[in-house]
C-alpha atoms as one frame of an Amber mdcrd trajectory, in Angstrom:
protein
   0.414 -15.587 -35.668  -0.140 -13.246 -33.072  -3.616 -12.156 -34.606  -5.080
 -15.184 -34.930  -4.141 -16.313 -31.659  -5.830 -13.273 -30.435  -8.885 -14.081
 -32.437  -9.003 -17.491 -31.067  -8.257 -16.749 -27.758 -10.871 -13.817 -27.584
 -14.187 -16.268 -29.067 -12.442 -18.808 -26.038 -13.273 -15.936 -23.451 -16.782
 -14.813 -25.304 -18.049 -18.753 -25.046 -16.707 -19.230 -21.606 -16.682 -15.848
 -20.093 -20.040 -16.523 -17.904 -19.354 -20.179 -16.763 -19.833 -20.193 -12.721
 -21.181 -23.120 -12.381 -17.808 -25.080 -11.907 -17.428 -26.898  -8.569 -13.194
 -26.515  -8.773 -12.020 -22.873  -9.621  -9.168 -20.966 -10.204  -8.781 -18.375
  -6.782  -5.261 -16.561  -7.260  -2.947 -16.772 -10.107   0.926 -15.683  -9.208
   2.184 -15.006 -13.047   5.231 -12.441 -12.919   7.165 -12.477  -9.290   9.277
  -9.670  -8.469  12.759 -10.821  -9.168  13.899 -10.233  -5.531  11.229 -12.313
  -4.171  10.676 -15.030  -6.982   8.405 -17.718  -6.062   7.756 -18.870 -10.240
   4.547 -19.209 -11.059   1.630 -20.810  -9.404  -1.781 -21.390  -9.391  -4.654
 -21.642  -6.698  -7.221 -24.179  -6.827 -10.507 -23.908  -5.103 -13.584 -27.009
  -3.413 -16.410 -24.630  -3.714 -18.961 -27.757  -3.733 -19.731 -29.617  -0.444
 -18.308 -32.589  -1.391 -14.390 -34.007  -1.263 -13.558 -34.142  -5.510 -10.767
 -36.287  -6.569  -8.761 -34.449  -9.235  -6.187 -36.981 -10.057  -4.957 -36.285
 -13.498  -6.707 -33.212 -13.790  -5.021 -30.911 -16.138  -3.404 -27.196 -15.728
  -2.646 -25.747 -19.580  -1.627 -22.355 -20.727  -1.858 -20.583 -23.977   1.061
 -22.638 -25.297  -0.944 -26.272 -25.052   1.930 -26.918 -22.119   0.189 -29.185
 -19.880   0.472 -30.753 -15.934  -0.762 -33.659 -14.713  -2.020 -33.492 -11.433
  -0.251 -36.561  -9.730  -2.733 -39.531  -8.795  -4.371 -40.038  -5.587  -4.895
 -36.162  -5.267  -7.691 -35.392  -3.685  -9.696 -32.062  -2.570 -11.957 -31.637
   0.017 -14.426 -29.480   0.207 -13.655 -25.786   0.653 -10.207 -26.665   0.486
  -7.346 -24.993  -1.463  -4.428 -26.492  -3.531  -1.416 -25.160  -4.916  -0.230
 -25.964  -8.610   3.440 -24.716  -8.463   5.654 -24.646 -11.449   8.847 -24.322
  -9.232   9.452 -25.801  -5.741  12.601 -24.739  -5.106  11.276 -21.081  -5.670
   8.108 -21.891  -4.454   9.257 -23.573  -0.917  11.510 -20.292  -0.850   8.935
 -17.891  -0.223   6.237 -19.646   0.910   8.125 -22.222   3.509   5.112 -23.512
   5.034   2.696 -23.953   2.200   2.081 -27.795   2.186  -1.045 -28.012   0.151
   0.241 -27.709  -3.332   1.686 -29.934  -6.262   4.139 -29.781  -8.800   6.546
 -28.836  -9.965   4.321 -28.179 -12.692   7.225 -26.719 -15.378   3.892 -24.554
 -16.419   5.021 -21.117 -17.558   2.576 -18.161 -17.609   2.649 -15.204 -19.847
   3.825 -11.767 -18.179   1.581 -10.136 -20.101  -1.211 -12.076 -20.048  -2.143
 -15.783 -20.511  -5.055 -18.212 -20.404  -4.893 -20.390 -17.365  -7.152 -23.916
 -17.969  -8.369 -26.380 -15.821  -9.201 -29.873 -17.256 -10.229 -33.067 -16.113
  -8.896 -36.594 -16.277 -10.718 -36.980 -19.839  -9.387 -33.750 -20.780 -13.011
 -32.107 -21.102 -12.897 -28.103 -19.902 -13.865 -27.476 -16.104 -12.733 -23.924
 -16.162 -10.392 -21.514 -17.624  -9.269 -17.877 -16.550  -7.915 -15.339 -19.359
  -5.920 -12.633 -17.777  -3.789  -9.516 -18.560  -1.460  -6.863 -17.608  -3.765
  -3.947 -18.737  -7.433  -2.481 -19.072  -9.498  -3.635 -15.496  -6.599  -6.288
 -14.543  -4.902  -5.224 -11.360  -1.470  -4.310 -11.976   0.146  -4.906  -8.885
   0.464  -8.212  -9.532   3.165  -7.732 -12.766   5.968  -7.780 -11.192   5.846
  -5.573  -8.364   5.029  -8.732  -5.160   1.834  -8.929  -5.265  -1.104 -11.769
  -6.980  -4.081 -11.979  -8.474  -6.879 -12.882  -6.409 -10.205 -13.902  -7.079
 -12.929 -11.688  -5.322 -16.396 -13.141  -5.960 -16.064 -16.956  -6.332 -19.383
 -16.903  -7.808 -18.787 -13.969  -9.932 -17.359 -14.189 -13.769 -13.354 -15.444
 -13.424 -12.440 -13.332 -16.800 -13.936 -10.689 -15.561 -10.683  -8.245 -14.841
 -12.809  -6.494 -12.004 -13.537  -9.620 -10.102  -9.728  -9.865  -9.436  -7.834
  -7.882  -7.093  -3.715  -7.891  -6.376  -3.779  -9.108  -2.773  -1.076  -8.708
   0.241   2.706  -8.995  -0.717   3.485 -12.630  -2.347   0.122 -13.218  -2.054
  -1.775 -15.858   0.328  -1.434 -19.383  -1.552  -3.430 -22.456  -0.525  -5.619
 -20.528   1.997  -8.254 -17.958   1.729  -7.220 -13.872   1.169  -6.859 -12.160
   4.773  -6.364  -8.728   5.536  -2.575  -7.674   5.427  -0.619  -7.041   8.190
   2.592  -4.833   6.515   5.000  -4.120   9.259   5.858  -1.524   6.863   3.203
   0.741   4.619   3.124   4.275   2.776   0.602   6.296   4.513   0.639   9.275
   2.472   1.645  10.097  -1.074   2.165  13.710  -2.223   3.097  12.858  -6.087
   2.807  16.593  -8.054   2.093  19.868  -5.769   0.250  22.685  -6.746   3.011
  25.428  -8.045   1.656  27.518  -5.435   2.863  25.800  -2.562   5.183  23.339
  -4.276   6.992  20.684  -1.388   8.230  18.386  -3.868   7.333  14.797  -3.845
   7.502  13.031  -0.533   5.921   9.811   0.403   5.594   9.014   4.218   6.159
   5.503   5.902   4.368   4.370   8.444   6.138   1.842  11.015   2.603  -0.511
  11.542   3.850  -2.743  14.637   4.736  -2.007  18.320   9.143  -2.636  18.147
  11.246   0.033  16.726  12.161  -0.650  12.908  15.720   0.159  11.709  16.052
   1.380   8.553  19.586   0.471   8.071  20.479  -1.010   4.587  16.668  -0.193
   3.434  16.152   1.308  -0.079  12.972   2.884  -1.895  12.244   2.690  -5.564
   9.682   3.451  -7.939   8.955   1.794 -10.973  12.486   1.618 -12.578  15.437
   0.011 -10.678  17.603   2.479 -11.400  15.692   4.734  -9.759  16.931   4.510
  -6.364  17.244   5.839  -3.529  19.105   4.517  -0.001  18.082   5.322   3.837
  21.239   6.818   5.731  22.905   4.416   8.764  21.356   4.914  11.838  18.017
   5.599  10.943  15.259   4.278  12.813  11.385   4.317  12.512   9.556   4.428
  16.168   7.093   1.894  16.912   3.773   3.257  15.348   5.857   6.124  13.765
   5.981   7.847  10.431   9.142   8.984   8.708   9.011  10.920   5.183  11.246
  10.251   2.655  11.439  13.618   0.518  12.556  14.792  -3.184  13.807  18.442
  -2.608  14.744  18.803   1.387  15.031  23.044   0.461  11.055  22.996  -0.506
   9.469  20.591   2.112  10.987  22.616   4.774   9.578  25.370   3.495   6.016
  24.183   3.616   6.533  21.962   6.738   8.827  23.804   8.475   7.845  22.056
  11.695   8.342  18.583  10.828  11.652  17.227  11.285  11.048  13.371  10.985
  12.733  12.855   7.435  15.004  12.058   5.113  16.222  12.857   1.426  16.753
  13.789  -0.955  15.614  11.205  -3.563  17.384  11.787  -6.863  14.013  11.244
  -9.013  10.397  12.384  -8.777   7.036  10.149  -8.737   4.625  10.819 -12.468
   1.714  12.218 -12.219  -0.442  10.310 -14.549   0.684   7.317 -11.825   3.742
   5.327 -10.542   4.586   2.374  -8.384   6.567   2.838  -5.520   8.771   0.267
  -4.079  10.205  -0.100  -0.323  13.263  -3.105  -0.428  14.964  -4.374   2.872
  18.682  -4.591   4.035  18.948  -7.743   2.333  18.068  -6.078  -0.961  14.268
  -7.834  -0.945  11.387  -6.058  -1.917   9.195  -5.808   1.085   6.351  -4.058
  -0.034   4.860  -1.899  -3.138   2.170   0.478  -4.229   0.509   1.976  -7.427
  -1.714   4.803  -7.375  -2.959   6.668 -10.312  -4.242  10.190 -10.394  -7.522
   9.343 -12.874 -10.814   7.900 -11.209 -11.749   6.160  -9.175  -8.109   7.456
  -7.522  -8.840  10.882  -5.931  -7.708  13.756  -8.564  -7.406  16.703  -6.309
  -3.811  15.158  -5.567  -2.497  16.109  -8.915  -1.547  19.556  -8.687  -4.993
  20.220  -6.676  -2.896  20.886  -3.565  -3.906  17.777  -1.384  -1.664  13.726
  -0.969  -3.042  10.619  -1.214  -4.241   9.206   2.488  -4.577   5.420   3.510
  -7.619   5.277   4.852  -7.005   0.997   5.674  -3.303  -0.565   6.455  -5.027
  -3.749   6.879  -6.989  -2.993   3.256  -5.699  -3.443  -0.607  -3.178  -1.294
  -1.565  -3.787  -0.746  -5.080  -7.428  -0.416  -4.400  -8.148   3.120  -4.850
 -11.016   3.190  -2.906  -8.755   2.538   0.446  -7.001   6.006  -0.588  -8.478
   9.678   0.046  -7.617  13.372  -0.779  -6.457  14.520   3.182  -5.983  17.816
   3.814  -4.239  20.607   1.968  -1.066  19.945   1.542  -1.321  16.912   3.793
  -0.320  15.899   7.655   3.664  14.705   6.212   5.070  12.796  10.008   1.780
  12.568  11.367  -1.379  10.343  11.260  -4.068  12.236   9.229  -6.158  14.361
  11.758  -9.731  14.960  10.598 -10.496  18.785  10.656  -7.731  19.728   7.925
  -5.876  22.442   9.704  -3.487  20.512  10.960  -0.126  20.085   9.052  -0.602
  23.144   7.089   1.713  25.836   8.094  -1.064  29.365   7.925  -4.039  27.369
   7.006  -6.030  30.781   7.760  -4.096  33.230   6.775  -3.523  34.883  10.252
  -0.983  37.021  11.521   0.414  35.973  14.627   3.112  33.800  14.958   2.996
  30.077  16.383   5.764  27.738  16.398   7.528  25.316  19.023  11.448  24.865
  19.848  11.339  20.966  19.058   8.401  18.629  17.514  10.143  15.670  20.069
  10.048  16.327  23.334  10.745  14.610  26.503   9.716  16.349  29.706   8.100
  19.576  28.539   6.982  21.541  24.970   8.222  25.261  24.617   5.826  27.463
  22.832   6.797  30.446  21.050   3.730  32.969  20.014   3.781  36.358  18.772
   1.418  38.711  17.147  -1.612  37.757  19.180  -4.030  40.613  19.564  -4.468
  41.335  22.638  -7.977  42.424  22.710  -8.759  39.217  21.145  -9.306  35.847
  23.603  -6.716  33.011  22.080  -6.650  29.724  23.896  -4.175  26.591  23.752
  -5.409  23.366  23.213  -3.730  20.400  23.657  -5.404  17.191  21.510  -4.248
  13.916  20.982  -4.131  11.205  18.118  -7.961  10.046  18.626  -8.691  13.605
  18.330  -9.576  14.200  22.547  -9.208  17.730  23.891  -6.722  16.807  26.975
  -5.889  20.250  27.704  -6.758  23.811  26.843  -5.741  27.158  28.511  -5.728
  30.728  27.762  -2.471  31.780  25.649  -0.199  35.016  25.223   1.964  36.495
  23.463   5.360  35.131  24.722   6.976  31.780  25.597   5.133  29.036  27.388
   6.299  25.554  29.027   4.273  23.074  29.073   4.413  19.964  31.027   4.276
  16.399  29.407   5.543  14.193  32.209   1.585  13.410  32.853   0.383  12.526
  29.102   1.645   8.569  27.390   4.249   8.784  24.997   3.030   9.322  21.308
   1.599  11.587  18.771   0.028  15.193  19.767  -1.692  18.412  18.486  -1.174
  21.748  19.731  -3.969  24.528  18.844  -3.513  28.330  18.679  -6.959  29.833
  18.732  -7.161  34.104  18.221 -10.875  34.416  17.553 -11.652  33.005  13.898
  -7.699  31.840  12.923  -6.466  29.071  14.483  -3.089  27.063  13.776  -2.323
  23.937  14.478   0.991  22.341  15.617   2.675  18.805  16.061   4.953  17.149
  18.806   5.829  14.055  19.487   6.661  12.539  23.373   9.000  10.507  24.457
   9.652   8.634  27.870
């Protein structure tokens, strides 16, 4: 049976594949919920004429022949979205003030794929979408928050390229809009090069302007089992980053200046890809990424010595064009800093010695450097997140304070210079 619904299913897709020419469509397809944050399934529909259509016992049917009957007197105007929900109760749960949808619609869809159809009151075909878990299909949507959305309206709907897995639990009845995590993962190092091996870490990145407590707050990758819990009292700063690491014993030793983390986690992320999960107090997943390490996902992160960046935290997650190789061995507790050298312990191999008491500071930053040559001009520079020079001085071999009363609160660089080798530092203020 299996085989010949495949064969049936597949000369369904080959004579409909290339239909666009449907005024309703199917925009965003919710067909496996993560079980934390079940919402059942749903379907979006989509006005893309100019012209209010009534679709009053209009059908929605899956694989299976089971059907809904869009309840009379429904209506869509034009450009307008509507909702075909298969649960309310779940439904209503997640997405509280959704009004524009139907159901419930008791319309199950497969997990690992399914083809979604779209009938009229006569029962003649308007439009259908085939979908899977695998090959071009976006994978963030099986299970791990996220939905399928329709990119192009105008492009081909089976098309597992024109789809994309949107913001967490999706964006029902109303257009895709950037996402606005208060939470994200900045920066991803998933296998080291043996040569400088940190272990896996994977940095968060506190998004809004309040203080985040990460009390109760777990991380997981792909299996639940796999787990890992943030200890009491832990709190992520407003715009801050905090690394969550596998082997505390090897990050130190390649990041011996950064401070902001926690760990260690009692599993590792795989190389050939992984999805990473962060859940809340109440034991809710909050939000979820899967990278890969083949292309178009940058491949110099496996084993090549470099993480995965964010280059967007308004952009698509799973979109491996909003991810880049950073710098070697990466900028773990920091934003990335174009330029490379910073975050990397002896980027040039130089011999003089460079380090700072404490990476948070209040009033003043102590500097400890040794080895300079004397002969040699070095020079302190001082540059902050946007990557502005706000202070540089000459610099000797010794201890020096310097002030920060007179600089905001936030994220800074500190630059050694001694002719060709420079090192780079980071600090944090605090008022």
């Amino acid at each position: 049976m299996r085989l010949i619904f495949s064969i049936v299913l597949s000369a369904f897709i080959l004579f409909h594949s290339n239909r666009s020419n449907a005024q309703i469509i199917i925009t965003e397809i919710n067909y496996n919920s993560d079980s934390t944050t079940n919402s059942g399934n749903w379907v979006e529909l989509f006005n893309k004429s100019t012209a209010m259509v009534d679709i009053s016992g209009w059908k929605i049917k899956n694989a299976l022949n089971i059907t809904y009957d869009i309840p009379s007197g429904t209506q869509l105007n034009a450009s307008a979205y509507l909702v075909v929900v298969q649960d309310l109760i779940k439904f209503n749960s997640i997405h509280p003030s959704v009004t524009n949808k139907v159901g419930p619609s008791n319309v199950d869809f497969g997990n690992s794929g399914d083809n979604v159809q779209l009938l009229n009151a006569s029962s003649a075909f308007v439009t259908s979408v085939s979908y899977s878990d695998s090959a071009l299909w976006p994978r963030g949507a099986d299970g791990y928050g996220r939905t399928l959305e329709l990119n192009d309206y105008n492009g081909n709907q089976n098309d597992g390229a024109n789809w994309f897995d949107g913001c967490m639990f999706g964006s029902p009845g109303a257009a895709y809009t950037p996402c606005n995590p208060d939470i994200d993962f900045s920066e991803i190092n998933y296998n080291s090069n043996p040569s400088f091996d940190a272990g896996d870490w994977l940095e968060l990145h506190n998004t809004t302007s309040s203080n985040i407590s990460l009390n109760g707050y777990s991380m997981k990758d792909s299996k639940d089992s796999n787990i890992f819990f943030f200890p009491a009292g832990i709190t992520l700063p407003a715009n801050g980053y905090r690394e969550v690491v596998q082997d505390v014993t090897k990050f130190i030793t390649r990041h011996p200046n950064v401070s902001n983390f926690n760990g260690p986690f009692p599993f590792g992320f795989r190389s050939k890809g992984e999805t990473i999960r962060l859940f809340g107090p109440d034991g809710k997943l909050q939000f979820s990424v899967l990278y890969d390490n083949k292309l178009p996902w940058p491949e110099t992160p496996d084993s090549g010595g470099y993480t995965l960046e964010l280059l967007d935290e308004h952009g698509k997650m799973n979109d491996a064009a909003n991810w880049f190789a950073g710098c070697p061995e990466g900028s773990p507790g920091w934003p990335y800093a174009p330029g490379c050298n910073a975050g990397v312990n002896n980027l040039n191999n130089s011999d003089f010695n460079f380090n700072l008491l404490s990476n948070l500071v209040t009033n003043e930053v102590i500097v400890n450097v040794s080895g300079l040559n004397n002969s040699i001009n070095s020079t302190l520079s001082l540059i902050d997140i946007y990557g502005r020079k706000t202070y540089e001085a000459p610099i000797y071999n010794g201890t020096t304070y310097l002030n920060t009363n007179n600089i905001p609160a936030g994220f800074y660089l500190l630059n050694l210079t001694e002719g060709l080798n420079s090192k780079t530092l980071k600090f944090a203020t605090e008022k």
